[in-house]
C-alpha positions as CSV (number, residue, x, y, z in Angstrom):
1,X,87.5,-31.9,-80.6
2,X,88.2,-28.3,-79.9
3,X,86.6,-26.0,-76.5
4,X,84.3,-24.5,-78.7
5,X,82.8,-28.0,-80.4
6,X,82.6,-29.3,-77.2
7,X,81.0,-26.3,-75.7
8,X,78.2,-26.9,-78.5
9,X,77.7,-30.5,-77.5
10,X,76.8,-30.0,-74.0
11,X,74.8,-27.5,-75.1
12,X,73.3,-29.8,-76.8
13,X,72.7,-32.4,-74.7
14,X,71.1,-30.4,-72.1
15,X,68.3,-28.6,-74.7
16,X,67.9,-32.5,-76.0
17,X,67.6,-33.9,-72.1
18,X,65.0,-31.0,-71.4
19,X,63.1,-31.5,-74.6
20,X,62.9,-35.1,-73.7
21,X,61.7,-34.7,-70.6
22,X,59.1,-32.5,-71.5
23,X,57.7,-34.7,-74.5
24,X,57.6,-38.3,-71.9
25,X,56.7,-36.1,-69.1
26,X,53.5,-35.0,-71.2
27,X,52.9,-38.7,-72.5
28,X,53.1,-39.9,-69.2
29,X,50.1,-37.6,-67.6
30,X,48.2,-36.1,-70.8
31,X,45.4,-37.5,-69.7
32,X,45.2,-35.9,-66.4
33,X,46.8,-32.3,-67.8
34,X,43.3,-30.6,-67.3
35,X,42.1,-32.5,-63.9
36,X,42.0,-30.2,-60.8
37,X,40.9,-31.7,-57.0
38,X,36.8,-31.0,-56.8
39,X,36.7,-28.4,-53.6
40,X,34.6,-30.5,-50.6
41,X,35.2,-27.3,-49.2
42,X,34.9,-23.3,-49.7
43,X,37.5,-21.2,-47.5
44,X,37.4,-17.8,-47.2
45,X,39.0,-15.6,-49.9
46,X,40.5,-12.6,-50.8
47,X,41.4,-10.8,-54.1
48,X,44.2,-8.6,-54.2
49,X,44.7,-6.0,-57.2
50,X,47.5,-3.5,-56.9
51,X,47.5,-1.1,-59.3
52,X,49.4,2.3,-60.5
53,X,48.0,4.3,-63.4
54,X,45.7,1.6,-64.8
55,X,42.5,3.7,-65.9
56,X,42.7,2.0,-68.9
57,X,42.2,-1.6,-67.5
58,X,40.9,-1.4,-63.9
59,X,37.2,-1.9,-64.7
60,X,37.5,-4.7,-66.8
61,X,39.7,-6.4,-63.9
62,X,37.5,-5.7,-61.2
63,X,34.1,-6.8,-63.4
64,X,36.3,-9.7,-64.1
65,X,36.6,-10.1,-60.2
66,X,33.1,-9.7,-59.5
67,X,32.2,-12.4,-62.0
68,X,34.2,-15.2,-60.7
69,X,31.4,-17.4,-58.9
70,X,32.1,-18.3,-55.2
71,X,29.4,-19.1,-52.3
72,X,27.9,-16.3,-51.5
73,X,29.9,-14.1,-48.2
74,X,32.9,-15.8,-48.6
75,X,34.7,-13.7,-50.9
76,X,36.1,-9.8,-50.5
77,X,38.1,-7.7,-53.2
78,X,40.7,-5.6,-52.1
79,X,42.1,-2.9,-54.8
80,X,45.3,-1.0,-53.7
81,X,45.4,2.2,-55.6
82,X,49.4,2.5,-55.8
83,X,49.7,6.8,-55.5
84,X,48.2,6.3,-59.4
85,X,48.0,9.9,-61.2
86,X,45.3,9.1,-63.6
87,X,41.7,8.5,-63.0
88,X,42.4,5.1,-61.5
89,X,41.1,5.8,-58.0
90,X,37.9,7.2,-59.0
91,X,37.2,4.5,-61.0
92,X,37.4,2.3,-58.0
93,X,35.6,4.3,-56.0
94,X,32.3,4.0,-58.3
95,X,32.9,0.3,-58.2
96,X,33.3,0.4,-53.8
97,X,29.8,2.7,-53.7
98,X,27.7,0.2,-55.7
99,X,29.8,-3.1,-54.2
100,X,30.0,-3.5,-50.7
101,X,32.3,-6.7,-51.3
102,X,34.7,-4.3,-52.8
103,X,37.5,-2.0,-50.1
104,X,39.9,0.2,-51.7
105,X,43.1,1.4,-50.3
106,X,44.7,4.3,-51.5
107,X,48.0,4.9,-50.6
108,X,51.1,6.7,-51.8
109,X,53.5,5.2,-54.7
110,X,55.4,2.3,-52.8
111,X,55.5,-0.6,-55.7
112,X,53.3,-3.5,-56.4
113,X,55.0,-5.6,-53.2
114,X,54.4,-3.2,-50.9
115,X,50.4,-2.4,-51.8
116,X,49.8,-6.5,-51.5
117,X,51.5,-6.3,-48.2
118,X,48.5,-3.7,-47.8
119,X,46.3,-5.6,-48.6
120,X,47.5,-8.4,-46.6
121,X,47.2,-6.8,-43.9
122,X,43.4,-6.5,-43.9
123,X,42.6,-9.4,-45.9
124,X,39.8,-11.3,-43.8
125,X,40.5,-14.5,-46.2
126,X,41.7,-17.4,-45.0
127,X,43.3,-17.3,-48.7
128,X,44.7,-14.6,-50.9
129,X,44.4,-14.1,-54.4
130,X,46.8,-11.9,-56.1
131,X,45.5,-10.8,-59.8
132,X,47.3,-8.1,-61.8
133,X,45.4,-4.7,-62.8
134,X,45.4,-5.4,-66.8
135,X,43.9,-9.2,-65.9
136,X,40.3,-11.0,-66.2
137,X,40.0,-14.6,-64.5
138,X,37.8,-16.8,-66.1
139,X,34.2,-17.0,-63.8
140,X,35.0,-20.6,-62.8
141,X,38.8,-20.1,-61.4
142,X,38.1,-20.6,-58.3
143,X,36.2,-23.1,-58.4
144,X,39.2,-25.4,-59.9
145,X,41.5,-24.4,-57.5
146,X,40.5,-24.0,-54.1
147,X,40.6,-28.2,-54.0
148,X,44.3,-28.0,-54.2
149,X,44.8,-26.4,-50.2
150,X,42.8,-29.4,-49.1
151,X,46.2,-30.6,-48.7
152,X,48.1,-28.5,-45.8
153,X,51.2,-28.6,-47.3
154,X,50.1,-26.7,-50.4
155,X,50.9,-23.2,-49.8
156,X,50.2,-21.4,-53.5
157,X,48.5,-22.7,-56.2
158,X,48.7,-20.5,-60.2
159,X,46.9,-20.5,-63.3
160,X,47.3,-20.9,-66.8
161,X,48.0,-17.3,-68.6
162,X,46.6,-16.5,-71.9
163,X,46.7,-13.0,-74.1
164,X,44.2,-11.0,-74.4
165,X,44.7,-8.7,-77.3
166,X,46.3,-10.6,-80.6
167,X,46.3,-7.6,-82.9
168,X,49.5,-7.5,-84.0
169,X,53.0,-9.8,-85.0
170,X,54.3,-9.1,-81.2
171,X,50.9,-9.6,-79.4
172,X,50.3,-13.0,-81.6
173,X,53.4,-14.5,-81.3
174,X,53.2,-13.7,-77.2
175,X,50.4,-15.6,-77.1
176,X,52.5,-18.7,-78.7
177,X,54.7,-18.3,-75.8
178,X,52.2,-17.5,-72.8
179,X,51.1,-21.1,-74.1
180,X,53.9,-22.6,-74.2
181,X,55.0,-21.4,-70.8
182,X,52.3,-23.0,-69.2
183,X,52.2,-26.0,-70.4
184,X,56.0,-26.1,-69.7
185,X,55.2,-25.1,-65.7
186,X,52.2,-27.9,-66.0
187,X,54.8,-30.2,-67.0
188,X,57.4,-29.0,-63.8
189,X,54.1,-29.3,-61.9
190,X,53.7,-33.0,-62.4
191,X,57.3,-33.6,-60.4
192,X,56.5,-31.2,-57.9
193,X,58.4,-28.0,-59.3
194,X,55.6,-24.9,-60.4
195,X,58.6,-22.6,-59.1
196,X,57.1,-19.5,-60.5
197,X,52.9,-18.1,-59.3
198,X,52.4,-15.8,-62.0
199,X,50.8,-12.2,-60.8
200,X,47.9,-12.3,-63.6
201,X,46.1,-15.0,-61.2
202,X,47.4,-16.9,-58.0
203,X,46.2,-17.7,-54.9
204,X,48.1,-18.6,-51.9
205,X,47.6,-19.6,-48.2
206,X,47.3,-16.3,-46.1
207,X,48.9,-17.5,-43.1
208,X,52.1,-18.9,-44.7
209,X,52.7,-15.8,-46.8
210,X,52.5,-13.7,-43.6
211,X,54.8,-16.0,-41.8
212,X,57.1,-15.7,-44.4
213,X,56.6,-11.9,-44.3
214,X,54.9,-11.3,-47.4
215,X,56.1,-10.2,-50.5
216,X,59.5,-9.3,-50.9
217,X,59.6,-5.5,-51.7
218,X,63.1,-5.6,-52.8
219,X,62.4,-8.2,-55.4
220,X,62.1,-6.7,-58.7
221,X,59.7,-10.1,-59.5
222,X,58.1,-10.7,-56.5
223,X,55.8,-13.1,-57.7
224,X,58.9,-15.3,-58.7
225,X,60.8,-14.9,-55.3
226,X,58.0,-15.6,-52.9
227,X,57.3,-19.0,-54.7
228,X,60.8,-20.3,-54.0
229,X,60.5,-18.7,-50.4
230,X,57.4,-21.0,-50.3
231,X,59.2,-23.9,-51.9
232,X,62.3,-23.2,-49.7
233,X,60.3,-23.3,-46.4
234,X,59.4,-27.0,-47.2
235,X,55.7,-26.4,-48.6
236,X,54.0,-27.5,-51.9
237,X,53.4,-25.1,-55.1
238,X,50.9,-27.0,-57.7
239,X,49.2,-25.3,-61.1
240,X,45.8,-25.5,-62.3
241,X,45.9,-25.8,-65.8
242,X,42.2,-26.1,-66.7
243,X,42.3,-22.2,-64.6
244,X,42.1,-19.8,-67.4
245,X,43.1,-15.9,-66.8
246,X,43.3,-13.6,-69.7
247,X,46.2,-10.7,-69.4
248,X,47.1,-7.4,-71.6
249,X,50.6,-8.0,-73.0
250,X,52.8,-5.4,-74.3
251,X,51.9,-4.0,-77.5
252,X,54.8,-2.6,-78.6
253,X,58.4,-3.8,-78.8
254,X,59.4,-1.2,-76.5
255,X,57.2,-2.3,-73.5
256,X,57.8,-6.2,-74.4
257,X,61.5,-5.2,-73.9
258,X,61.4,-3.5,-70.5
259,X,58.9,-6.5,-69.4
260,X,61.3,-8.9,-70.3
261,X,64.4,-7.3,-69.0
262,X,62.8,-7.0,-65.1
263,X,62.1,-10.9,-65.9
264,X,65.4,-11.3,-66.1
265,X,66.5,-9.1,-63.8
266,X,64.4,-10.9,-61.3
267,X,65.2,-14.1,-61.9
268,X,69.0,-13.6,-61.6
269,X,68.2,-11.4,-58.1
270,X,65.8,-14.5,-56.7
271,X,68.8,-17.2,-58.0
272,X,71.6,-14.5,-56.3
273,X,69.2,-13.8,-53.0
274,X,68.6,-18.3,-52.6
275,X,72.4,-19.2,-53.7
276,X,73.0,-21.3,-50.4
277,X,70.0,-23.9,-51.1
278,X,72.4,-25.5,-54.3
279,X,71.7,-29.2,-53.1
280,X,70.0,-28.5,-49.9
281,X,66.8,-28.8,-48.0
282,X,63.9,-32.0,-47.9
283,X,62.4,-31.3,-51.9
284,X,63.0,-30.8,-54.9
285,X,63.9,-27.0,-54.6
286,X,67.2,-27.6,-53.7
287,X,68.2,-30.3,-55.9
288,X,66.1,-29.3,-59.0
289,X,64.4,-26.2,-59.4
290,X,67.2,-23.6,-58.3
291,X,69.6,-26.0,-61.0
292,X,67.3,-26.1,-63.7
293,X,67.0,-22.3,-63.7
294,X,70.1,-21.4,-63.2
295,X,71.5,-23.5,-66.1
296,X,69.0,-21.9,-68.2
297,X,70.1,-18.8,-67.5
298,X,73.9,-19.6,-67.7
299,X,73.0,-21.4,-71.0
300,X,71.1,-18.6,-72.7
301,X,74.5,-16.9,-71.8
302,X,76.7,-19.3,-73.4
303,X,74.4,-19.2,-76.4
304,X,74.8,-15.9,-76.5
305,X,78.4,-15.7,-76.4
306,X,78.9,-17.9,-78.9
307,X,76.5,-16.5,-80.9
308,X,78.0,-13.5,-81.2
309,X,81.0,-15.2,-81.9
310,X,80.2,-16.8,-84.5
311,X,78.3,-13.5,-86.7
312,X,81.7,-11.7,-85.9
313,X,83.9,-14.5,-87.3
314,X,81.6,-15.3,-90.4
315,X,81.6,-11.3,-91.0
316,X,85.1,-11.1,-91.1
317,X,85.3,-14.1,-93.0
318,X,83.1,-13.5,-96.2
319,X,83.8,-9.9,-96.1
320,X,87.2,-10.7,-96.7
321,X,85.6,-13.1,-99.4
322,X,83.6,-10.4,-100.8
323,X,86.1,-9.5,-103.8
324,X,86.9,-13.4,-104.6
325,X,82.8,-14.2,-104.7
326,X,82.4,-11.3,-107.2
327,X,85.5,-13.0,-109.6
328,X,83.0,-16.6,-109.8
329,X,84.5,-18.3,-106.2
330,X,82.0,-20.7,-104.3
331,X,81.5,-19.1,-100.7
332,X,80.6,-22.5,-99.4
333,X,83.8,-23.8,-100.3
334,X,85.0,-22.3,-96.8
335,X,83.0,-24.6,-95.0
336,X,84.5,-27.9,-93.7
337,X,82.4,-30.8,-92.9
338,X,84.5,-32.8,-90.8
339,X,83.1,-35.0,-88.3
340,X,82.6,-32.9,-85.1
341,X,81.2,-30.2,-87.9
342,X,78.9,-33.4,-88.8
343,X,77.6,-34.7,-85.3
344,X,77.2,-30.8,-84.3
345,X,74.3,-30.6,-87.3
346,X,73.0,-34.1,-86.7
347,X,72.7,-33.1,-82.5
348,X,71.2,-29.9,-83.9
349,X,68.2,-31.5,-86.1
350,X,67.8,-33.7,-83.3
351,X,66.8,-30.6,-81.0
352,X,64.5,-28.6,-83.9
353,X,62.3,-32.0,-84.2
354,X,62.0,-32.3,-80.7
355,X,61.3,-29.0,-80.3
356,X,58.9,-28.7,-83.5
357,X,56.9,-32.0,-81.5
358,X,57.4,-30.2,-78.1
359,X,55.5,-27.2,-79.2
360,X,53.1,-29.0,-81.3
361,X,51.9,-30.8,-78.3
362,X,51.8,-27.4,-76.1
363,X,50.1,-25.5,-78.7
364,X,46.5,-28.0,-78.8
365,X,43.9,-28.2,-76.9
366,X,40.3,-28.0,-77.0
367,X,40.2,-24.0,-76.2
368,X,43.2,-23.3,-78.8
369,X,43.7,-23.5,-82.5
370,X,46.0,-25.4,-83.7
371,X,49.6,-24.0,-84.8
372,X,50.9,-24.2,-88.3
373,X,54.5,-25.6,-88.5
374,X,54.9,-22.4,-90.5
375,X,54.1,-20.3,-87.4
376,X,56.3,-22.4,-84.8
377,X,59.4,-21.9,-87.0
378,X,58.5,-17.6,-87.3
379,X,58.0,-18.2,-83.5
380,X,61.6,-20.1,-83.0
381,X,63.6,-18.3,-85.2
382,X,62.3,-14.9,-85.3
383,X,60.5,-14.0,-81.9
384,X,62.7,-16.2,-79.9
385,X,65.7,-14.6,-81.4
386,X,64.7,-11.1,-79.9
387,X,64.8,-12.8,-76.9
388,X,68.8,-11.4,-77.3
389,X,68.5,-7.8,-77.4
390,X,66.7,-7.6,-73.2
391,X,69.1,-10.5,-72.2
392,X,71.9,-8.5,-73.8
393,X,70.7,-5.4,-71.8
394,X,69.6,-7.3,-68.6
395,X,73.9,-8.3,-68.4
396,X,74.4,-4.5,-69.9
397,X,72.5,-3.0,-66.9
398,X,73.8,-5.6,-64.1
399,X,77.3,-4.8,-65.1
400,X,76.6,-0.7,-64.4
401,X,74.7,-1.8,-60.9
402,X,71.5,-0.2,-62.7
403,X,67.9,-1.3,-61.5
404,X,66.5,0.9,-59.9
405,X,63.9,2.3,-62.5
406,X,62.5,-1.4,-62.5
407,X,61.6,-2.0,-59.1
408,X,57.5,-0.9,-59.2
């Protein structure tokens, strides 16, 4: 068996282990996937909305906000108008005159990190809850997961994310893998591991984000880095998956690929930034979460590697061909099925059905329709392969120091 074989086989067997321990993991608790702790109690809360240049979204987000049903007094909303240079802070400032629940700050540009910090700062919630400008919580969110911080060692609880507009192929097939994303952190949640608070909806313990000194405004995904400062520090992240929160996603390919590229960008600066806790520290952070991303991300690399490896040999290969197949010869009769060859496609079949059943189980529910296998294989083969071109540029831009233009 040569290094490259054997470099597909572990690959292998890790997407295999993963798979597997999604599927069992799902078996296991299906039943309790949408329970959430009833609250015996109703802290103090505040809603955080930073925003830069959202006129188009900012009303919708903040009638979303004023919808979401909470005992009467014992919630605030906080909107931090980011130096925006569009009508956004006169928008706000219609909703502050006829809301008295309702503050504004406006502030010069200084990034979304920096306006929660704000916000923080005047919050009179005993909890915080961060939503994004272009997002709409469903009325009952809070309601399904204030029960959670009856336990003190939970420190941040998130939401399920779904899309809002499904116009188009890219919009549709993001909603696919918004889905699938959150089921996946549901499953991570039932062993202890939600290691990413998404920004369209979470809401975390006031007093531990300030003694951890808020968000991180050098943190391209600040989101991301505070929940493994959270889980670093010893406390509890958990999900509520029957939480629903709506969020604009990028309607062209353009803006999905600049989303994507500060994902990764800010995953590998969070991974970098929490290096020293490989194997370390009193949970699962240590041992598991930090691992599990990192060999995603060094797998994803791998892949790519060898994908590119393999288009540039098989180019050369049946372009050379290319006068032989127009004189009658059989192009397949390069290809030599010997036994690694063999167990290679047997391992990979393996990982297409378990994947086919892994997102056939994430894509149901009683708020979804149901996915065609037609439209999980468009979603595997064809959206998930553009996953390449930002994770290309993500390595293209870390290589030339260059991230600057995607830290607000």
């Amino acid at each position: 068996m040569n290094i490259i074989t054997l470099v597909y086989t572990i690959m292998f067997f890790f997407g295999i282990y993963f798979l597997l321990f999604f599927i069992l993991s799902y078996l296991k608790n299906r039943k309790e996937l949408f329970d959430y702790p009833k609250p015996k109690k109703f802290p103090t809360i505040s809603f955080l909305t930073a925003a830069y240049n959202e006129e188009a979204s900012i009303a919708d987000t903040i009638n979303a906000l004023l919808k979401v049903k909470y005992p009467k007094g014992r919630k605030e909303i906080i909107i931090i108008n980011d130096g925006s240079k569009d009508k956004t802070a006169s928008i706000i400032k219609k909703f502050v005159e006829k809301h008295k629940e309702i503050k504004l700050i406006d502030k010069k540009n200084s990034g979304k990190a920096d306006s929660l910090n704000q916000g923080i700062k005047i919050a009179k919630g005993e909890l915080i809850a961060v939503v994004d400008a272009d997002s709409y919580p469903n009325e009952d969110s809070l309601y399904k997961m204030v029960g959670y911080f009856e336990d003190e060692k939970v420190a941040a609880v998130t939401s399920r994310v779904l899309v809002k507009n499904k116009k188009n192929f890219l919009e549709r097939f993001q909603d696919v893998d918004y889905i699938t994303i959150a089921w996946g952190r549901k499953m991570m949640d039932f062993i202890g591991c939600v290691y990413v608070t998404n920004g369209p909806l979470s809401v975390y313990r006031k007093n531990v984000v300030q003694k951890l000194g808020g968000f991180n405004t050098k943190n391209i995904t600040e989101d991301i880095e505070l929940t493994w400062h959270i889980l670093s520090a010893g406390y509890k992240t958990k999900m509520s998956y029957s939480t629903e929160v709506y969020t604009t996603v990028p309607s062209s390919f353009k803006q999905w690929i600049k989303q994507r590229i500060r994902w990764n960008l800010g995953g590998l600066q969070t991974i970098y930034k929490y290096r020293k806790s490989f194997f370390k520290g009193k949970n699962l952070f240590g041992y598991f979460v930090i691992n599990y991303v990192s060999l995603a991300f060094f797998l994803a690399l791998i892949g790519l590697i060898l994908l590119l490896r393999f288009i540039y040999l098989n180019s050369v290969l049946y372009l050379s061909l290319l006068p032989y197949i127009f004189s009658g010869y059989n192009p397949f009769a390069a290809l030599n099925f010997y036994f690694p060859v063999t167990l290679l496609l047997i391992f990979g079949l393996i990982f297409l059905a378990l994947s086919l059943i892994q997102y056939k189980i994430s894509l149901r529910g009683p708020d979804m329709k149901s996915k065609s296998i037609l439209t999980i294989l468009i979603f595997i083969f064809i959206y998930r392969s553009l996953y390449t071109i930002p994770f290309v540029i993500t390595f293209y831009k870390i290589l030339k120091g260059d991230i600057s233009w995607y830290t607000k």
